[in-house]
LUMVOMAR-154723 format. One record per atom (N, C-alpha, C, CB): residue in three letters; atom name; x negated, y, z. Coordinates in Angstrom, 1 decimal, padded with zeros to 4 digits. Glycine has a CB too. Example, Ala and Ser with C-alpha at 12.3 -4.5 7.8 and 13.67 -1.06 7.14 Angstrom:
# LUMVOMAR-154723
@r = Ala	a = N	u = -013.2	v = -005.7	w = 007.8
@r = Ala	a = CA	u = -012.3	v = -004.5	w = 007.8
@r = Ala	a = C	u = -013.2	v = -003.3	w = 007.8
@r = Ala	a = CB	u = -011.3	v = -004.5	w = 009.0
@r = Ser	a = N	u = -012.8	v = -002.2	w = 007.1
@r = Ser	a = CA	u = -013.7	v = -001.1	w = 007.1
@r = Ser	a = C	u = -012.9	v = 000.0	w = 007.9
@r = Ser	a = CB	u = -014.1	v = -000.6	w = 005.7
This chain:
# LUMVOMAR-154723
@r = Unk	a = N	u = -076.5	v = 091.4	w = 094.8
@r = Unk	a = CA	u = -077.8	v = 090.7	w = 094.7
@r = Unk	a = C	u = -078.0	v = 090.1	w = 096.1
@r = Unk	a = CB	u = -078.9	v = 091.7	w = 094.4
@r = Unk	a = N	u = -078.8	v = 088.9	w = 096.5
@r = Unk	a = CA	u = -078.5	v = 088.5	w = 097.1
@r = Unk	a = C	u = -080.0	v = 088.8	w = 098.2
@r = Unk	a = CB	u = -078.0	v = 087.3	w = 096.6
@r = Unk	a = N	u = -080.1	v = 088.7	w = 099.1
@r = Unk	a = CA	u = -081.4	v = 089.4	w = 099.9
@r = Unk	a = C	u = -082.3	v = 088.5	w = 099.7
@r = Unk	a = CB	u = -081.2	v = 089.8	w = 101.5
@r = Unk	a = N	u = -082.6	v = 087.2	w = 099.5
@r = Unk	a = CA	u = -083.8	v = 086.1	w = 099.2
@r = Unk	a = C	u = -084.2	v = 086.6	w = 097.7
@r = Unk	a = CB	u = -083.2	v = 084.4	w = 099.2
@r = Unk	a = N	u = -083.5	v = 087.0	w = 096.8
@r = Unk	a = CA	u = -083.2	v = 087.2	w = 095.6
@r = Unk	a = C	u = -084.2	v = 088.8	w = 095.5
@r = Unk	a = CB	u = -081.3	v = 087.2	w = 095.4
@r = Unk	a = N	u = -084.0	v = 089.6	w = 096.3
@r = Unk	a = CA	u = -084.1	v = 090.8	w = 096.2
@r = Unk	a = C	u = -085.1	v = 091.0	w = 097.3
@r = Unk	a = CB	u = -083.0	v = 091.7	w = 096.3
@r = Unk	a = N	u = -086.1	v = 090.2	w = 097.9
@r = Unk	a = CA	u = -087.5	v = 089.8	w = 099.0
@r = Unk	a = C	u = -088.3	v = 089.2	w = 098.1
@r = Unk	a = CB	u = -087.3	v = 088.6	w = 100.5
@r = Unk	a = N	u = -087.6	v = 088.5	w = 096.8
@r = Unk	a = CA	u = -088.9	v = 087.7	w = 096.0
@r = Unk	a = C	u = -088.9	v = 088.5	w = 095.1
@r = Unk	a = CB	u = -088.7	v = 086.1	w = 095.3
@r = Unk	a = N	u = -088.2	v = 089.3	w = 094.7
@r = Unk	a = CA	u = -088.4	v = 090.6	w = 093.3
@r = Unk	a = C	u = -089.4	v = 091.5	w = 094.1
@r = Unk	a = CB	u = -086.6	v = 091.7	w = 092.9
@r = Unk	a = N	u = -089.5	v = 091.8	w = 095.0
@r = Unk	a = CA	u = -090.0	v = 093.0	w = 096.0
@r = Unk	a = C	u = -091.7	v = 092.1	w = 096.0
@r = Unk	a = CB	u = -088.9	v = 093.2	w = 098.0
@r = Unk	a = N	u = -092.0	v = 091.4	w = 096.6
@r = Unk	a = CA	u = -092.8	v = 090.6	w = 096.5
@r = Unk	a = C	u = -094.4	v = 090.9	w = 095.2
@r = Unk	a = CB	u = -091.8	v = 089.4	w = 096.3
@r = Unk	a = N	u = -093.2	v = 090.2	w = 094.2
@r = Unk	a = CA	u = -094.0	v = 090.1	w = 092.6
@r = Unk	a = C	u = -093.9	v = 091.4	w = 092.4
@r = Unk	a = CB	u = -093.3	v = 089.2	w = 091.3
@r = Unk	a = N	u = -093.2	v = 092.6	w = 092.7
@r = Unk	a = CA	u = -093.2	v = 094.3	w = 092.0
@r = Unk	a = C	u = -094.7	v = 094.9	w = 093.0
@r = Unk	a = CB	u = -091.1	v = 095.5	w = 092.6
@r = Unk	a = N	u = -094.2	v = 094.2	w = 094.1
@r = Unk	a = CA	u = -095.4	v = 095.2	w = 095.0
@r = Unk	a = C	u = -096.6	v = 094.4	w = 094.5
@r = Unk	a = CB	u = -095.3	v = 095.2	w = 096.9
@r = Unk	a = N	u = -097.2	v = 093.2	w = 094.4
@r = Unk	a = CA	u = -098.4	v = 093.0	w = 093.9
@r = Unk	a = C	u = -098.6	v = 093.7	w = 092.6
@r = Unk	a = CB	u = -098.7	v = 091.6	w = 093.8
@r = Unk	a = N	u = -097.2	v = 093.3	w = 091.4
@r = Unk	a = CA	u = -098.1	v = 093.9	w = 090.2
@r = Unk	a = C	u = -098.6	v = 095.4	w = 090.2
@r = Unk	a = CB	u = -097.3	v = 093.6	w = 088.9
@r = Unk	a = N	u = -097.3	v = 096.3	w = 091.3
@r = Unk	a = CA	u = -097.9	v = 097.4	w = 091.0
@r = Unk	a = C	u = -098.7	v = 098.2	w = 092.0
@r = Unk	a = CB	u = -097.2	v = 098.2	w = 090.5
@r = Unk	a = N	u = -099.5	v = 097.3	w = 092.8
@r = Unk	a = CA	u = -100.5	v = 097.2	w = 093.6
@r = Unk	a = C	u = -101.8	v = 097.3	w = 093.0
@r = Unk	a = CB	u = -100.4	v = 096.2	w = 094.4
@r = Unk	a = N	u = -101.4	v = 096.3	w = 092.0
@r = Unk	a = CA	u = -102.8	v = 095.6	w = 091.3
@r = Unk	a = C	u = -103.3	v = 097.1	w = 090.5
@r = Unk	a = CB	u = -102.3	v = 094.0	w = 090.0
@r = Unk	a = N	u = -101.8	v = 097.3	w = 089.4
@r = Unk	a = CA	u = -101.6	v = 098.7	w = 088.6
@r = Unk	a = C	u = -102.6	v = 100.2	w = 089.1
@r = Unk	a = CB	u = -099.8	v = 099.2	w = 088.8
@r = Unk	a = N	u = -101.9	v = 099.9	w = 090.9
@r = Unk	a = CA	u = -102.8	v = 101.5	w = 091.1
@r = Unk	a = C	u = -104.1	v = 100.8	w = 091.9
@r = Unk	a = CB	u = -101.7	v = 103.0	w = 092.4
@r = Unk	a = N	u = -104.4	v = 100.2	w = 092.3
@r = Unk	a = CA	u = -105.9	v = 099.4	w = 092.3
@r = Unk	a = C	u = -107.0	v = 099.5	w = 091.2
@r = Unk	a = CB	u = -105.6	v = 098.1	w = 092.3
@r = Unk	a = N	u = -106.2	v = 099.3	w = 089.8
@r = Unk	a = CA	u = -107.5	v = 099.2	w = 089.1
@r = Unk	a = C	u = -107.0	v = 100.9	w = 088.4
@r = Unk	a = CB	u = -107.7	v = 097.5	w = 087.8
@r = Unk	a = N	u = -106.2	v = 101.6	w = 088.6
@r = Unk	a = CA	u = -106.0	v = 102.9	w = 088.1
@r = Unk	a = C	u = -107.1	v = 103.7	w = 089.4
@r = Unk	a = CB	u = -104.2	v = 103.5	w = 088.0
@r = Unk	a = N	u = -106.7	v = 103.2	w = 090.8
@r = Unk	a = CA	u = -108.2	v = 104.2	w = 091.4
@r = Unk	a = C	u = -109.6	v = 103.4	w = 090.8
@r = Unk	a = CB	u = -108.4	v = 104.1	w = 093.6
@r = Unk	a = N	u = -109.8	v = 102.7	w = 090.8
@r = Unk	a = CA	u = -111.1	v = 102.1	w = 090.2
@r = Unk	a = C	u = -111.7	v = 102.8	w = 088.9
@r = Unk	a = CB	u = -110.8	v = 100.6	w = 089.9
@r = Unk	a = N	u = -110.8	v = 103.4	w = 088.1
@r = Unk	a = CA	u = -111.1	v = 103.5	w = 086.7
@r = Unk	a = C	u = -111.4	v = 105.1	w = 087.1
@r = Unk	a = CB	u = -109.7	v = 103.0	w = 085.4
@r = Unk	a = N	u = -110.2	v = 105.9	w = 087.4
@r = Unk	a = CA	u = -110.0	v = 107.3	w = 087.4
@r = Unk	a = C	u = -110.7	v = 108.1	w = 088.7
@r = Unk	a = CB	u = -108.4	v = 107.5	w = 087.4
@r = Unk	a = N	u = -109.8	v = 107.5	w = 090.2
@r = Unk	a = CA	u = -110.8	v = 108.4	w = 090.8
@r = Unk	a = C	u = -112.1	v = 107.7	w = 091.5
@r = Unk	a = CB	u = -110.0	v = 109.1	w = 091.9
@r = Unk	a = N	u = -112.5	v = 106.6	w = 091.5
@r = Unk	a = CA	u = -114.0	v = 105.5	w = 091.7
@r = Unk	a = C	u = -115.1	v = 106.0	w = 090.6
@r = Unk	a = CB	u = -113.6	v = 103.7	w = 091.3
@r = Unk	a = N	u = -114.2	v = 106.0	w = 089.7
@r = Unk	a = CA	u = -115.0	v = 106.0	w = 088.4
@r = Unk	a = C	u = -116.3	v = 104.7	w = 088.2
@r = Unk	a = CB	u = -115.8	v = 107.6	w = 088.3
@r = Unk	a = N	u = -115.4	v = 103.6	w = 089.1
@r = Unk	a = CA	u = -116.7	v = 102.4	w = 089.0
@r = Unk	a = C	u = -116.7	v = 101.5	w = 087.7
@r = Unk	a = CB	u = -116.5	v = 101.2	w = 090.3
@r = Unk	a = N	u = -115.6	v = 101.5	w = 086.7
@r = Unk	a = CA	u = -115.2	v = 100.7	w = 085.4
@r = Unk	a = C	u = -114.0	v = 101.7	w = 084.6
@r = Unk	a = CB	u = -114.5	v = 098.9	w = 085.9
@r = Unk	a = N	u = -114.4	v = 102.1	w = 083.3
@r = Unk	a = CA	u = -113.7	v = 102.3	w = 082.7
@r = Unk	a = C	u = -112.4	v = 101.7	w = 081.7
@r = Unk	a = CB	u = -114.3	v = 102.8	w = 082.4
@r = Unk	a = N	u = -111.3	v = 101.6	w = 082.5
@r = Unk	a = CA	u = -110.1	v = 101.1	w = 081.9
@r = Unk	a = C	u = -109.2	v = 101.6	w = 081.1
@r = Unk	a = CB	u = -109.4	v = 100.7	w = 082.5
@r = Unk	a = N	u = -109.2	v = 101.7	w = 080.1
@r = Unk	a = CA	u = -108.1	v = 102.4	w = 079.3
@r = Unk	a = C	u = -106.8	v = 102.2	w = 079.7
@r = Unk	a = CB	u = -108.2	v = 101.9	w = 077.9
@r = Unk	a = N	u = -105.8	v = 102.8	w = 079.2
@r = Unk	a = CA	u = -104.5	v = 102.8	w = 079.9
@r = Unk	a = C	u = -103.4	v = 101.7	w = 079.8
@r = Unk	a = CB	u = -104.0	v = 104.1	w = 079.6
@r = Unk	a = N	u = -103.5	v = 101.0	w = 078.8
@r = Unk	a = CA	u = -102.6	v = 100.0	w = 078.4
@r = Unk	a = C	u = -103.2	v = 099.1	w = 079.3
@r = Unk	a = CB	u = -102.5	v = 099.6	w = 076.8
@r = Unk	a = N	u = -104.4	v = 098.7	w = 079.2
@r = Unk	a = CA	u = -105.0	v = 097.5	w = 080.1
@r = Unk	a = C	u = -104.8	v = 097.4	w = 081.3
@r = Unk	a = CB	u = -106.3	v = 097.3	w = 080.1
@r = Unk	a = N	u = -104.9	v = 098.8	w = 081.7
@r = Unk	a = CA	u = -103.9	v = 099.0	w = 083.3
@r = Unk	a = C	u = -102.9	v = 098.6	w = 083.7
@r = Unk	a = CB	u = -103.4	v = 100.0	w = 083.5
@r = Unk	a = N	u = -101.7	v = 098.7	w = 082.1
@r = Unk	a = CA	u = -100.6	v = 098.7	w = 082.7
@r = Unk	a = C	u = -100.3	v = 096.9	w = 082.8
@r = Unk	a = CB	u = -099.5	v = 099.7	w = 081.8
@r = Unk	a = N	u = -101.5	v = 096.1	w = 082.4
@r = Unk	a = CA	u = -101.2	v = 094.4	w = 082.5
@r = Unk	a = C	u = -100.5	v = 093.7	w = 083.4
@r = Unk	a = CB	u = -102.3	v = 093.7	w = 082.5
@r = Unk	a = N	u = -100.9	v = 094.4	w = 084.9
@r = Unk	a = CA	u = -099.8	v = 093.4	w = 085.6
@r = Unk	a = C	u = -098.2	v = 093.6	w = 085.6
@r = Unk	a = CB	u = -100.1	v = 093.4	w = 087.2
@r = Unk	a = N	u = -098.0	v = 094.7	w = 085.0
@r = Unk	a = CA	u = -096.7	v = 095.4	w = 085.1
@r = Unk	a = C	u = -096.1	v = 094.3	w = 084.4
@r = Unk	a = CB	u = -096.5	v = 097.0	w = 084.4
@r = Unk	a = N	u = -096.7	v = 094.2	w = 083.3
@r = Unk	a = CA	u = -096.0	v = 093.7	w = 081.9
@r = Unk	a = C	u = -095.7	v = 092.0	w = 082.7
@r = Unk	a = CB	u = -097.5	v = 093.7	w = 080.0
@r = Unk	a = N	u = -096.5	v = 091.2	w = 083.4
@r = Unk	a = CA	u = -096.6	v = 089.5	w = 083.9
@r = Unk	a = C	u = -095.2	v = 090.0	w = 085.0
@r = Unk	a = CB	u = -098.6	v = 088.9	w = 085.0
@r = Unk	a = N	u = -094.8	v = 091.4	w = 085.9
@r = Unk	a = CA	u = -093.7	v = 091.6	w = 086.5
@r = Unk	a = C	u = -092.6	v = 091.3	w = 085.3
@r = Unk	a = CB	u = -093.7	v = 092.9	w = 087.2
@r = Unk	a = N	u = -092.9	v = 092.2	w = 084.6
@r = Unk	a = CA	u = -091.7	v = 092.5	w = 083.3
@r = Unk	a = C	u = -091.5	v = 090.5	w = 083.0
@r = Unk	a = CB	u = -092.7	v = 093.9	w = 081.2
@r = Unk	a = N	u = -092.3	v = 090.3	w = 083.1
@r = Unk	a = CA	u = -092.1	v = 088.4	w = 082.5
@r = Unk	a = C	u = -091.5	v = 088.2	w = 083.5
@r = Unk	a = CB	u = -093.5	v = 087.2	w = 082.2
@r = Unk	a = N	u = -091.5	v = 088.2	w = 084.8
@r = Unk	a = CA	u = -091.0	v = 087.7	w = 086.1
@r = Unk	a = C	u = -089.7	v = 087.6	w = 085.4
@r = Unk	a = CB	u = -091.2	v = 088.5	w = 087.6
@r = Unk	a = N	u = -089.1	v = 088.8	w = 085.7
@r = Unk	a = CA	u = -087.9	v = 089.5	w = 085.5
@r = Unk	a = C	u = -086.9	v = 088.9	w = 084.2
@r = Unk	a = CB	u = -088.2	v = 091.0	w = 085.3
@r = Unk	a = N	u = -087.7	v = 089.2	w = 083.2
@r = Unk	a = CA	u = -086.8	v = 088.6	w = 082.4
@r = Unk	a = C	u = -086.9	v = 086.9	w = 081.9
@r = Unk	a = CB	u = -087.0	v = 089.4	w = 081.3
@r = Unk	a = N	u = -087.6	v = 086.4	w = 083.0
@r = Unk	a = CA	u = -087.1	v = 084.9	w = 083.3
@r = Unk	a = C	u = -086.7	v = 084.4	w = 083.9
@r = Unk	a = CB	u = -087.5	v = 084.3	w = 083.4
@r = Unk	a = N	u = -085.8	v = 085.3	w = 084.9
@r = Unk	a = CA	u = -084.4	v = 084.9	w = 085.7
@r = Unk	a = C	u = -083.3	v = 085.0	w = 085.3
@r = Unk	a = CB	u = -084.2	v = 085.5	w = 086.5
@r = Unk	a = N	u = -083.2	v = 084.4	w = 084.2
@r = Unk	a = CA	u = -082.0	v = 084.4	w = 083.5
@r = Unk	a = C	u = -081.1	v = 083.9	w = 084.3
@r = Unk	a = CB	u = -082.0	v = 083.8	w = 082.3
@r = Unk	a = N	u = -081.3	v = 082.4	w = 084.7
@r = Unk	a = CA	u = -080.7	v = 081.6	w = 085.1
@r = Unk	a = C	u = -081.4	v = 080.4	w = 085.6
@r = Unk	a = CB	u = -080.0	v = 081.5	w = 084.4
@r = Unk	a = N	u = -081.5	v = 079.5	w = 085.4
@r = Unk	a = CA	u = -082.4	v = 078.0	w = 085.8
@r = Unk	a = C	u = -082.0	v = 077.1	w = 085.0
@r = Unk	a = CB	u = -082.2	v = 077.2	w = 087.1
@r = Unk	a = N	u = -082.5	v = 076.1	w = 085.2
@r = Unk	a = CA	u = -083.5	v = 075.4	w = 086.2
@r = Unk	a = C	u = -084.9	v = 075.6	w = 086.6
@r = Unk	a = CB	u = -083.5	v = 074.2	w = 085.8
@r = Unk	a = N	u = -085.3	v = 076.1	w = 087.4
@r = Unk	a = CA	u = -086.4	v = 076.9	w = 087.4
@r = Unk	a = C	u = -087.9	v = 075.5	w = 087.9
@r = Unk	a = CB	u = -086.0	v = 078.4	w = 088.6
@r = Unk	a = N	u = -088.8	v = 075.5	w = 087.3
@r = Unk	a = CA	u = -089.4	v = 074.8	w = 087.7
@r = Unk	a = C	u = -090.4	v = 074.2	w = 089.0
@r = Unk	a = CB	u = -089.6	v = 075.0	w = 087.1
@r = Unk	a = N	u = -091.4	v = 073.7	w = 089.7
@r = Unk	a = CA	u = -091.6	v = 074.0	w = 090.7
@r = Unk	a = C	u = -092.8	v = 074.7	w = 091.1
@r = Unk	a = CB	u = -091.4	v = 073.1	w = 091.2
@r = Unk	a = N	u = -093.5	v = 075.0	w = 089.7
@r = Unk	a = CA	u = -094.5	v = 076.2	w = 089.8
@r = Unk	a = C	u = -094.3	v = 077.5	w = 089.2
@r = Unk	a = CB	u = -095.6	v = 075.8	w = 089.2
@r = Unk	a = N	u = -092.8	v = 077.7	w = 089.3
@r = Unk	a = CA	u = -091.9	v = 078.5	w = 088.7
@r = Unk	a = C	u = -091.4	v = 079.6	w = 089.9
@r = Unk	a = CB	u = -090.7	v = 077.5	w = 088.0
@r = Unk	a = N	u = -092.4	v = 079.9	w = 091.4
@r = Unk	a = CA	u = -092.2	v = 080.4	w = 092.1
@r = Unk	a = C	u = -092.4	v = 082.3	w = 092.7
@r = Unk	a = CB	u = -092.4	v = 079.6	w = 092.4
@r = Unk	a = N	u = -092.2	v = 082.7	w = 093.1
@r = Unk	a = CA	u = -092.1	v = 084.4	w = 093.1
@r = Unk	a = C	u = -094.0	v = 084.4	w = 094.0
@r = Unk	a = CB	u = -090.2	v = 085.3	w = 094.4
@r = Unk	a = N	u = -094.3	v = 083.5	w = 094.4
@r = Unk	a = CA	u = -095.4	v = 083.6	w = 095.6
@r = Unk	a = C	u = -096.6	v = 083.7	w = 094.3
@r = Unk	a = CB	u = -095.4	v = 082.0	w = 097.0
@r = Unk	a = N	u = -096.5	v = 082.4	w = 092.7
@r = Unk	a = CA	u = -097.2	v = 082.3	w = 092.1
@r = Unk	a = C	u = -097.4	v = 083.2	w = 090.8
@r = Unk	a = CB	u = -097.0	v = 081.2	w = 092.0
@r = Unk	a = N	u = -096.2	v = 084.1	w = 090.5
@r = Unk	a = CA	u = -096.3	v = 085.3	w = 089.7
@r = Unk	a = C	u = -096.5	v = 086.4	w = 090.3
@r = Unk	a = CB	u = -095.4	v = 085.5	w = 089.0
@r = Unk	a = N	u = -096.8	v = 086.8	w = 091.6
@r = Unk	a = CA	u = -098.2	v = 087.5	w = 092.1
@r = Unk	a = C	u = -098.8	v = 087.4	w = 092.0
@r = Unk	a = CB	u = -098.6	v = 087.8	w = 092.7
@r = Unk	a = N	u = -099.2	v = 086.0	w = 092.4
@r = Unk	a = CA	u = -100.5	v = 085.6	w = 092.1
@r = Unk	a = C	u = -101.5	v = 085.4	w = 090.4
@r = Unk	a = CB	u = -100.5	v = 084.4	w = 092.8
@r = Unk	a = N	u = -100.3	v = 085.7	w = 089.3
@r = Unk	a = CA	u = -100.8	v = 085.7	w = 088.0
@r = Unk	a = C	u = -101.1	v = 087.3	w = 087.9
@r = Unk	a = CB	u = -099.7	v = 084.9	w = 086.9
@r = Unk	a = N	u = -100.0	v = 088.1	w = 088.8
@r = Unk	a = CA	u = -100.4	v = 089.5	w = 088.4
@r = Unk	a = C	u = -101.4	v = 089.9	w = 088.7
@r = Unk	a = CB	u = -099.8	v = 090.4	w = 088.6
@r = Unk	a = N	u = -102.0	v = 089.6	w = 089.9
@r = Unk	a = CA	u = -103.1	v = 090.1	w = 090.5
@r = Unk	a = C	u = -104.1	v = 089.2	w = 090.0
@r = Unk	a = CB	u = -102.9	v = 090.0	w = 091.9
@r = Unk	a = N	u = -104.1	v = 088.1	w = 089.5
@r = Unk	a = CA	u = -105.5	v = 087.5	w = 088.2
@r = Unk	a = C	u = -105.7	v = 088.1	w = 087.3
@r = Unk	a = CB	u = -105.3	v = 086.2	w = 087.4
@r = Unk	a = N	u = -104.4	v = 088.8	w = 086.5
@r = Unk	a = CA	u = -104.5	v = 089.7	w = 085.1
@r = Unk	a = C	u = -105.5	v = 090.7	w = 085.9
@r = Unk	a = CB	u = -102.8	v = 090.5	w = 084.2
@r = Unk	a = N	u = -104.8	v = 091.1	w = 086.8
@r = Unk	a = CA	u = -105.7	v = 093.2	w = 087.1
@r = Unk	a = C	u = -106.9	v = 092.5	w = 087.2
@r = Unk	a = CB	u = -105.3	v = 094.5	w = 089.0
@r = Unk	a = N	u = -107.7	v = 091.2	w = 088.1
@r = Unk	a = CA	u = -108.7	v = 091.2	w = 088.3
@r = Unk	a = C	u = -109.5	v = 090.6	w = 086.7
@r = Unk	a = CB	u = -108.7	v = 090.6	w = 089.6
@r = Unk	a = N	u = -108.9	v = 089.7	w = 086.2
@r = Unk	a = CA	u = -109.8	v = 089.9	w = 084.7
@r = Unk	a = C	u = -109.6	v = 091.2	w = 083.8
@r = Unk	a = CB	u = -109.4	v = 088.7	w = 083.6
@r = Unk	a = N	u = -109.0	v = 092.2	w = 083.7
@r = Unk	a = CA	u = -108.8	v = 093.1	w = 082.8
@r = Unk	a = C	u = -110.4	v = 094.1	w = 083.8
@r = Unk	a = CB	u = -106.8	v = 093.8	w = 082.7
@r = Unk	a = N	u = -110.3	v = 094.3	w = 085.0
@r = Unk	a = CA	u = -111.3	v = 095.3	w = 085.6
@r = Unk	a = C	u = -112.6	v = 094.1	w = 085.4
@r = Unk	a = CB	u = -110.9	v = 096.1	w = 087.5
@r = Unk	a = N	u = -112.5	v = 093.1	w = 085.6
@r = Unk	a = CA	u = -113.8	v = 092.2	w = 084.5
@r = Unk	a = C	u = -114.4	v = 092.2	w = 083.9
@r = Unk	a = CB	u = -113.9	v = 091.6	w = 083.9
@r = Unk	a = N	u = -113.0	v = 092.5	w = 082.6
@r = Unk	a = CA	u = -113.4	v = 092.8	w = 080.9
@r = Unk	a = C	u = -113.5	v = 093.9	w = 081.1
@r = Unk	a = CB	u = -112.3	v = 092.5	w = 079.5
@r = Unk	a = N	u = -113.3	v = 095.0	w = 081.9
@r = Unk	a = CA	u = -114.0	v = 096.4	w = 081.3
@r = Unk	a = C	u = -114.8	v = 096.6	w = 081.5
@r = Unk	a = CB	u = -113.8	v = 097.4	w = 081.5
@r = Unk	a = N	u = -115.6	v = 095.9	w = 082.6
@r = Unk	a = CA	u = -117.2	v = 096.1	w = 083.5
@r = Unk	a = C	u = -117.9	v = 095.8	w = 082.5
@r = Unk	a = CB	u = -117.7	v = 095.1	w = 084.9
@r = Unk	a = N	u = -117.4	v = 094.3	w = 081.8
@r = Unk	a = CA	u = -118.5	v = 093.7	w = 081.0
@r = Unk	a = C	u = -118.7	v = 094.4	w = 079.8
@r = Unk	a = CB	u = -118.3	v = 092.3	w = 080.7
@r = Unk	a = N	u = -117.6	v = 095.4	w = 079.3
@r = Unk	a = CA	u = -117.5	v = 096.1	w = 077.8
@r = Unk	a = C	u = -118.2	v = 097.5	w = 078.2
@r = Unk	a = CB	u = -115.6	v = 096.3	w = 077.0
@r = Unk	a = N	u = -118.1	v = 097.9	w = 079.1
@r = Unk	a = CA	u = -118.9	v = 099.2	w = 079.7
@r = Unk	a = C	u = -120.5	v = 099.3	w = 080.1
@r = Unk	a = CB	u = -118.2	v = 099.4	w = 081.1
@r = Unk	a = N	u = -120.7	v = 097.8	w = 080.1
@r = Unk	a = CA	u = -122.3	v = 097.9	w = 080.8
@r = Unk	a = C	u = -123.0	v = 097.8	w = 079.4
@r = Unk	a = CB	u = -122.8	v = 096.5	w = 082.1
């Protein structure tokens, strides 16, 4: 693997599962929004998309490792959203 290759995988894993134990303290030990556990696991799943869309290329130019962090960390922040708003 190649180390640019394996800095952009690292990248998108640490936000989504940043995001993951972010909104798991929020839910469990905050107790500020109640998230059920699948909804938790949302940014994992936008990593899991990363991943298995490196097949190969041509990759596009909003097709970058900087911008699927940044989708994971949008999912965690609408899912602890939708639970505030289904909780109140």
């Amino acid at each position: 693997m190649e180390i640019e290759r394996a800095r952009d995988d690292l990248v998108v894993a640490a936000s989504a599962g940043g995001t993951t134990i972010a909104i798991a303290l929020l839910s469990g030990v905050a107790g500020l929004v109640d998230v059920p556990t699948l909804p938790t696991l949302a940014p994992l799943v936008v990593y899991a998309g990363y991943l298995f869309s490196r097949k190969g290329g041509p990759y596009g130019s909003l097709d970058r490792p900087r911008n699927w962090a940044a989708i994971a960390v949008l999912v965690g922040v609408i899912v602890v959203g939708a639970a505030s708003v289904v909780s109140a």
